[in-house]
N, C-alpha and C positions, 0 to 999 in steps of 0.2 A: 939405789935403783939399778939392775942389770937388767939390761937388754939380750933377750936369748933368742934363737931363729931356729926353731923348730922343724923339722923335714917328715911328711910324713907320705905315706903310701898308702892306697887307701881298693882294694881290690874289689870286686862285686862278682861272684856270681848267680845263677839262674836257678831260681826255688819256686814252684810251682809257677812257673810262667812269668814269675818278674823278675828282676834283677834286686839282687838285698849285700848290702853289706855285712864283707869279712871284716873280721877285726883290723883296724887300723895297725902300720908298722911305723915306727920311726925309724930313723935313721939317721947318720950322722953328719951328711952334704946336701949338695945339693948334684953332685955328680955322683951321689949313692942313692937318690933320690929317680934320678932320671934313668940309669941302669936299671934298677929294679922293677922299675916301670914299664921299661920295656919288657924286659924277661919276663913279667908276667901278664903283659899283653898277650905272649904267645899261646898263654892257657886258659888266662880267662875272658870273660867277654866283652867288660867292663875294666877300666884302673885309672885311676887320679890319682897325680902328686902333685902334692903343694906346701909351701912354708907360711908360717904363722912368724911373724918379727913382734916382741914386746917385752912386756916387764909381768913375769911369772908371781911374784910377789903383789902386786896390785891387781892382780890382772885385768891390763890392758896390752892389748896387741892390737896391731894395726890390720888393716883387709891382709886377708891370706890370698897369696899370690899364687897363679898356678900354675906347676912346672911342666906339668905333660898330664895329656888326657886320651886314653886309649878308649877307642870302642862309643858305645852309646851310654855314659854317666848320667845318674837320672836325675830331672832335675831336682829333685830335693836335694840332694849331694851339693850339687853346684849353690843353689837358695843358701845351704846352710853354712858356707864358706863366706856369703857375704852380712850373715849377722854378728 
C-alpha cells in the first residue's frame, strides 16, 4: 500500500454564460499548486486547487483538501471534491 498526495489545479472559464471546466493540471507540491493558482487567477475567473492523500492502487483516498480557491467555483466543483 502506498500512500500518494496528489496536487491538482483545476481552472474554469466562461462558455456561453457559465463557468465550465479546463482540463485539470497536476502538479508536483503543494507550493506549485498554490503559485499556479494564483497565476491563473489573474486570467481566469474561476481556479481551485486541492490535494487528493490515498492509496492509488485500491483506490481509496481520503476528503480532498483545498488549497486555494480564486474567484466564484461552482458549486458542482466544490460537491464533487467531497464525494
Amino acid at each position: 500500500m502506498a500512500i500518494t498526495t496528489y496536487y491538482i489545479v483545476q481552472a474554469f472559464s466562461m462558455k456561453r454564460g457559465r463557468l465550465s471546466g479546463e482540463r485539470a493540471e497536476a502538479v508536483q507540491s503543494l507550493k506549485a499548486a498554490e503559485g499556479l493558482a494564483r497565476r491563473l487567477s489573474e486570467k481566469k475567473p474561476a481556479v481551485l486547487a486541492f490535494s487528493r492523500t490515498g492509496d492509488p492502487e485500491n483506490d481509496e483516498f481520503e476528503p480532498a483538501v483545498i488549497i486555494a480557491k480564486y474567484g466564484d467555483v461552482p458549486d458542482e466543483a466544490l460537491e464533487a471534491l467531497s464525494a
